[in-house]
C-alpha positions in Angstrom: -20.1 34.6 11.7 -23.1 33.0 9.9 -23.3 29.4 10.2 -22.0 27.4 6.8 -24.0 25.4 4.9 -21.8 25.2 1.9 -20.7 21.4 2.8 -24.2 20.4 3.8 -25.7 17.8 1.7 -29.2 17.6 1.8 -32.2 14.9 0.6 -32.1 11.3 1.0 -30.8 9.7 3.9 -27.8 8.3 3.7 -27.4 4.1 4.1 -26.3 4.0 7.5 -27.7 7.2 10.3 -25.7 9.7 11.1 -24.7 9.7 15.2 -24.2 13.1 16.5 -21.1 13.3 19.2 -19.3 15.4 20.7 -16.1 13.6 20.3 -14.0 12.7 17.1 -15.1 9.2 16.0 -13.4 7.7 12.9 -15.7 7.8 10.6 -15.1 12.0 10.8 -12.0 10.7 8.4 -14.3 9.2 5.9 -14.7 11.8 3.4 -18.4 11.2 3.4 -21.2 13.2 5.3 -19.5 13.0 8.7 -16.4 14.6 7.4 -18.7 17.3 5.2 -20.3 18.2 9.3 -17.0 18.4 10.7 -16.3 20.6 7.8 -19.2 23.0 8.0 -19.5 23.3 12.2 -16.0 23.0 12.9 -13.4 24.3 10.0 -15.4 26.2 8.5 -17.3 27.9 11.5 -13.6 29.4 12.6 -11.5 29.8 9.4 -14.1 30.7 6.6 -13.2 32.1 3.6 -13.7 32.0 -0.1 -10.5 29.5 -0.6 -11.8 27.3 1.7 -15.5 27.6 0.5 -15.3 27.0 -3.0 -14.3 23.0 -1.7 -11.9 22.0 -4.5 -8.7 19.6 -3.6 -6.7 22.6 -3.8 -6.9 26.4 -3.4 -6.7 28.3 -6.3 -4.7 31.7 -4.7 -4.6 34.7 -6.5 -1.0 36.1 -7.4 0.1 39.6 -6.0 -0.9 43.1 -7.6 2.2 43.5 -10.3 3.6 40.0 -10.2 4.5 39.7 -13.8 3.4 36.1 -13.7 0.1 35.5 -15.1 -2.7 33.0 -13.7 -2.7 31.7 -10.5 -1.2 29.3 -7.7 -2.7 26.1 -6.9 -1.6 25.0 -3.2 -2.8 21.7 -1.3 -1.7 19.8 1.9 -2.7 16.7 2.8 -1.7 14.2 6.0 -1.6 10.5 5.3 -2.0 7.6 8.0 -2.2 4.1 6.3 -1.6 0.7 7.8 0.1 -1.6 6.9 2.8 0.9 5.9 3.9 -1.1 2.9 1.3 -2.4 0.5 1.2 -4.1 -2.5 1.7 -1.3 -5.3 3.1 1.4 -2.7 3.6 2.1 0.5 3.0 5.6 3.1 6.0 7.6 1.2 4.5 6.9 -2.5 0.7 7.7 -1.2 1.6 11.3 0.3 3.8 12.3 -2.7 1.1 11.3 -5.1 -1.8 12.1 -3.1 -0.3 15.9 -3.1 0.7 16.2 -6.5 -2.9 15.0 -7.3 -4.8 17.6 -5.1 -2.5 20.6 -6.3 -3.1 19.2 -10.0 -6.9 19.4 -9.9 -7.0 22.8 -10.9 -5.4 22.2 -14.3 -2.0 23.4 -12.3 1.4 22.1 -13.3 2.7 21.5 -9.8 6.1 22.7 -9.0 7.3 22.0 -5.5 6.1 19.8 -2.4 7.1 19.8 1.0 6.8 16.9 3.7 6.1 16.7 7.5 7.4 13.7 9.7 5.9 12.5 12.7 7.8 9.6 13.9 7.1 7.2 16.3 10.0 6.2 19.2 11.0 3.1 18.1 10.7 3.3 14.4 13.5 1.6 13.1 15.6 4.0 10.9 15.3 1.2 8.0 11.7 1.3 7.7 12.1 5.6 7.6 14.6 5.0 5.0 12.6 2.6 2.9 10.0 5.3 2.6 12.5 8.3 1.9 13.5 6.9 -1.1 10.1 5.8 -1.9 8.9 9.7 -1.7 12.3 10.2 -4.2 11.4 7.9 -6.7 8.1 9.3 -6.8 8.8 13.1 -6.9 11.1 12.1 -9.3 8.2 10.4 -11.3 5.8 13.3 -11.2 8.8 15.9 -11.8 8.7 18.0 -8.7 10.9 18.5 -6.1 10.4 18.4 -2.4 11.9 21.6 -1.0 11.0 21.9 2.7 10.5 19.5 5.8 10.2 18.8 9.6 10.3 16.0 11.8 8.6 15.6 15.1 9.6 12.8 17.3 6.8 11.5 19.8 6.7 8.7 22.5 6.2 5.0 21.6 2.3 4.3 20.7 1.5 7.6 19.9 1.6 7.5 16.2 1.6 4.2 15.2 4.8 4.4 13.3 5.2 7.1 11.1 2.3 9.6 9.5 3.4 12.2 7.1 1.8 15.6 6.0 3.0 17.2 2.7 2.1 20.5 1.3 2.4 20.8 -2.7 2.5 24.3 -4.7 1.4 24.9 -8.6 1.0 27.3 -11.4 -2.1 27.0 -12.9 -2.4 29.3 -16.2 -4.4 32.1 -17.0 -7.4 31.8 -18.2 -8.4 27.9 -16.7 -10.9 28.0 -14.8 -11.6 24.0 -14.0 -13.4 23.5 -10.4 -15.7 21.5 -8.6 -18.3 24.3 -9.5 -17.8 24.2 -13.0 -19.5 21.1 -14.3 -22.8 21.6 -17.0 -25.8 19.9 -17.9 -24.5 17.8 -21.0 -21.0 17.4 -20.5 -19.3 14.1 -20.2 -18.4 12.6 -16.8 -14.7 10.2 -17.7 -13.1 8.0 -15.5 -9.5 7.2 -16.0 -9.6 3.7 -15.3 -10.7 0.5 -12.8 -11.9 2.1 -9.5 -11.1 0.5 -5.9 -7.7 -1.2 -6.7 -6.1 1.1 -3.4 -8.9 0.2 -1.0 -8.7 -3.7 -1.5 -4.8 -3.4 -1.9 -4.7 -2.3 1.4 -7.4 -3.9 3.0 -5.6 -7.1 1.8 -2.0 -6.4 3.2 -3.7 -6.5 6.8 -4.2 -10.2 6.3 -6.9 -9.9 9.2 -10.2 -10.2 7.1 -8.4 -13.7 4.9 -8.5 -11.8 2.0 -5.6 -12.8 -0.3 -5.2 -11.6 -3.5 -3.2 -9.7 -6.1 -4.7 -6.9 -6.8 -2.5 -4.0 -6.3 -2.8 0.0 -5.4 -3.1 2.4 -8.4 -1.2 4.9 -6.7 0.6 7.0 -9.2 1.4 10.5 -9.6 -1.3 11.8 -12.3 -0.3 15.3 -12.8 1.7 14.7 -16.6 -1.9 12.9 -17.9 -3.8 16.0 -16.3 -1.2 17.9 -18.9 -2.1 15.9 -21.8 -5.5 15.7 -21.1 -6.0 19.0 -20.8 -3.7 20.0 -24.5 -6.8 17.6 -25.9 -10.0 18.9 -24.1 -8.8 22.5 -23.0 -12.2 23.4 -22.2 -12.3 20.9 -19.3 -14.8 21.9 -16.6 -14.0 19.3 -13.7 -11.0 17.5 -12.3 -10.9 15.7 -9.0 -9.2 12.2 -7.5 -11.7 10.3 -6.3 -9.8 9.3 -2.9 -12.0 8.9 0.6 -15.4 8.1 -0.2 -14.7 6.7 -3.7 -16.4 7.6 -6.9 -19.5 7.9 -5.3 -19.1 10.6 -3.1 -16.6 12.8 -4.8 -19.3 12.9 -7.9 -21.7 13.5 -5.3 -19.7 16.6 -4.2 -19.2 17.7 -7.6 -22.8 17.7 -8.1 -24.3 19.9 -5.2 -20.6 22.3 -6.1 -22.2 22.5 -9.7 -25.8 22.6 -8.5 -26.5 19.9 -11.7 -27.7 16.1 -11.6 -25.0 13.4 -12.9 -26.4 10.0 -14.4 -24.0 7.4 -14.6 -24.2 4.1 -16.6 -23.1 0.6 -13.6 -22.3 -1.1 -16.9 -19.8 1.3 -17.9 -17.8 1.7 -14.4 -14.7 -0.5 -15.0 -14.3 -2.4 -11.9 -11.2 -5.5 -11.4 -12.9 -8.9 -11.2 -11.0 -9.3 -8.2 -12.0 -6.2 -6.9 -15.7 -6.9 -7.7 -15.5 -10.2 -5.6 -13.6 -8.9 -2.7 -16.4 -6.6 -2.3 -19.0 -9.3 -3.0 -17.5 -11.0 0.1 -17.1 -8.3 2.3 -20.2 -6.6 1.6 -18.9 -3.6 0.1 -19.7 -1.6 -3.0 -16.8 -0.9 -5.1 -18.2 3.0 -6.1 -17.4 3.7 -2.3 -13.8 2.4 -2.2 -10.9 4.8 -2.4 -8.3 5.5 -5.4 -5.3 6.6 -5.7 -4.3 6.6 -9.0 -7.5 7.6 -10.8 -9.1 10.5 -12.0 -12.9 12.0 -12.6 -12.5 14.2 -15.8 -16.0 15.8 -16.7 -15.7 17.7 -20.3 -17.7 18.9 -23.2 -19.4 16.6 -25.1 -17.8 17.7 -28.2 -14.4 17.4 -26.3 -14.7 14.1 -24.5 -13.3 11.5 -27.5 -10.4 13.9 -27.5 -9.9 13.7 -24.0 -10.4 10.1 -23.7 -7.5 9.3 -26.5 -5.7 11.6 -24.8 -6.0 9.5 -21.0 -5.4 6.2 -22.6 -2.1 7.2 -24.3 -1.4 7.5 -20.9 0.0 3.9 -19.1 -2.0 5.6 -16.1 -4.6 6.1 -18.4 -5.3 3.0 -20.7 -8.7 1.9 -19.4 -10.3 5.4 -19.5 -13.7 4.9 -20.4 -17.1 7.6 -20.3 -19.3 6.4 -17.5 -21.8 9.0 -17.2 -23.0 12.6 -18.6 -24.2 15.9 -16.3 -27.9 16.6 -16.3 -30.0 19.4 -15.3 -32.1 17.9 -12.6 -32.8 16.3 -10.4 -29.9 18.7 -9.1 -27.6 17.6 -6.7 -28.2 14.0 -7.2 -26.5 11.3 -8.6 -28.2 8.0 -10.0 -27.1 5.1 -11.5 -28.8 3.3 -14.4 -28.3 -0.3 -12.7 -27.0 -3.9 -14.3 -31.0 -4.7 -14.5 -32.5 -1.6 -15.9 -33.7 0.2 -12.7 -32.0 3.3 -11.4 -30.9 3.7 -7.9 -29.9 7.1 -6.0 -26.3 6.7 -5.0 -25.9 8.7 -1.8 -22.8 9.9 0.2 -20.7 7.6 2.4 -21.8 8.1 5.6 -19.2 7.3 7.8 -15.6 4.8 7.0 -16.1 2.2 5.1 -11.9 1.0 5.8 -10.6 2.7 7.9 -6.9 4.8 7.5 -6.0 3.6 3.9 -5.0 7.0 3.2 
C-alpha cells in the first residue's frame, strides 16, 4: 500500500519542531501536526480507505443497493479523557454526548442514535459514575437522540484515571447535501458561531494548579438542532466542522489543504471572552489554538451567509455568530490573519498539546 500523504501538511514550519519518536508522546493527542503523522504513518498506512481519507468528523457511508431510504448515513466515534471530571459548564458525561452528536452532525446529518463505552477505574465511587449518567441523559435528551447501546470495562486502580468514555453516534444525512471538509470555494464566507476558547480555559481553570481563577465557563452544548436551522437558511452550505483539538486555527487549517483554497480571516472580527483573552495573555497562549466545544465553523456562499448568520443567532447557542473571514484562491492551503495592527501573519497548525486531555 502506497504511503498516505492525504493528512500531510506542508510549507511553513510550525511554531514549535516537530520530534520524531518511536513511542506515543502526548502531544500525538493534539489535533495538530503530530496527530495529522500519527494519522498518515500509522491509521492510515493499515486501514485506508475512502471514508477514512476524505478526513471529515464523520463518515458519510453510503446506504445499501435497494434501501428505499434516500441519502446517506453519517457515523462518528469519539473517546473522551478530561481532568478534572467535573468542570465549570459540564463535566466528562456532557463532553462525549455532545462531542458525538457534533461529529455525526457535520455532515448536515440529523443524528439519530448514540452509543457509549465505559472504562472504569477500580475505586471509582459509584456516585461520581452516577453523577455523569444522568449528565449523558440530560444531554441526549437536549440534542434529541437516544443512546441505544453500551459496555463497561472495569480495569485495576491507576490505570485509567477514573473514568474515560467512547461513544459512537449514527445519522441521516439527506439526499442531495453534499457539505465536507473538501467543499469550501474561493469567495464564500467563513462564520463562527460564537466566542472561541471558553472549554479550554474552563478546564484549565478547574485544575486550580496554574492559580488561574475565574468564571468563565465551557460552551459545551449539543449543536445539532442549530446545524438544522442553519442549514433551512443557507442550504447551499459547503463546510461544517467543530473546532475542538487544535482550536480555530488548525481545524480551518485542515479545511483549507481538504479544499485546496486559501482562507483570510479578519483578528478584529474573532469574538474572543475578555477573560479568555487575559488568561491567555498570562499563560502565554493564543486563544485561536484553544479547544471548543460548543462552537461551530460554518463556511457558506456569500450570497447565503446574512441568512445563515440570523439563522445561528436565533439560536441561544448561536447569539454571538459573527463572519470572521472569507475563502480565497491562493495562497492555497494557507490560512492568514489580517492582524490588530494591519500586518498579516501565517497562522500555522498546532504542533503538538497546547493543554493536555481537555477533551
Amino acid at each position: 500500500m502506497a504511503e498516505p500523504t492525504d493528512f500531510n501538511f506542508d510549507g511553513a514550519s510550525c511554531p514549535v519542531p516537530l520530534h520524531h519518536t518511536d513511542q506515543i508522546v502526548i502531544g500525538h493527542g493534539s489535533g495538530g501536526k503530530m496527530t495529522q503523522e500519527l494519522i498518515s504513518q500509522v491509521f492510515l498506512r493499515w486501514l485506508d480507505n475512502s471514508f477514512l481519507r476524505a478526513g471529515n468528523d464523520a463518515a458519510g457511508l453510503i446506504l445499501p443497493t435497494g434501501s428505499a431510504l434516500r441519502g446517506r448515513l453519517s457515523m462518528s466515534t469519539d473517546s473522551h479523557i478530561v481532568h478534572p471530571l467535573f468542570f465549570p459548564g459540564g463535566d466528562i458525561g456532557r463532553l462525549a454526548v455532545c462531542g458525538t452528536v457534533n461529529d455525526v452532525s457535520m455532515l448536515g446529518a440529523q443524528v439519530l442514535y448514540l452509543t457509549a463505552g465505559f472504562i472504569l477505574e477500580e475505586g471509582l465511587p459509584v456516585e461520581t459514575l452516577e453523577r455523569v449518567v444522568a449528565s449523558m441523559r440530560a444531554a441526549a435528551d437536549e440534542a434529541g437522540v437516544l443512546i441505544v447501546a453500551g459496555d463497561t470495562k472495569v480495569v485495576e486502580k491507576g490505570k485509567a484515571d477514573g473514568l474515560f468514555i467512547n461513544t459512537a453516534g449514527l445519522g441521516w444525512i439527506p439526499e442531495g447535501c453534499t457539505i465536507g471538509g473538501d467543499q469550501a470555494r474561493p469567495g464564500d464566507a467563513v462564520l463562527i458561531s460564537g466566542t472561541i476558547g471558553d472549554h479550554g480555559i474552563a478546564v484549565l481553570s478547574a485544575r486550580g494548579d496554574l492559580g488561574i481563577e475565574s468564571e468563565i465557563c465551557s460552551d459545551v452544548a449539543p449543536l445539532n438542532h442549530m446545524i438544522q436551522s442553519l442549514l433551512q437558511a443557507a442550504p447551499r452550505t459547503h463546510v461544517l466542522r467543530d473546532p475542538t483539538r487544535g482550536g480555530l486555527a488548525t481545524t480551518l487549517n485542515e479545511i483549507a489543504v481538504q479544499s485546496h483554497v486559501g482562507i483570510q480571516l479578519e483578528e478584529a472580527k474573532i469574538p474572543v471572552q475578555p477573560a479568555v483573552r487575559a488568561a491567555c495573555e498570562m499563560l502565554g497562549f493564543d486563544p485561536l489554538y484553544i479547544a471548543n466545544e460548543g462552537k461551530l465553523i460554518a463556511i457558506v456562499p456569500s450570497d447565503e451567509a446574512d441568512a445563515a448568520l440570523a439563522a445561528l443567532r436565533q439560536d441561544p447557542h448561536g447569539a454571538h455568530a459573527v463572519q470572521i473571514g472569507k475563502v480565497v484562491a491562493a495562497p492555497a492551503k494557507r490560512v492568514m490573519l489580517k492582524t490588530l495592527i494591519g500586518g498579516t501573519r501565517l497562522l500555522d497548525v498546532l504542533a503538538g498539546e497546547m493543554l493536555p486531555r481537555i477533551c
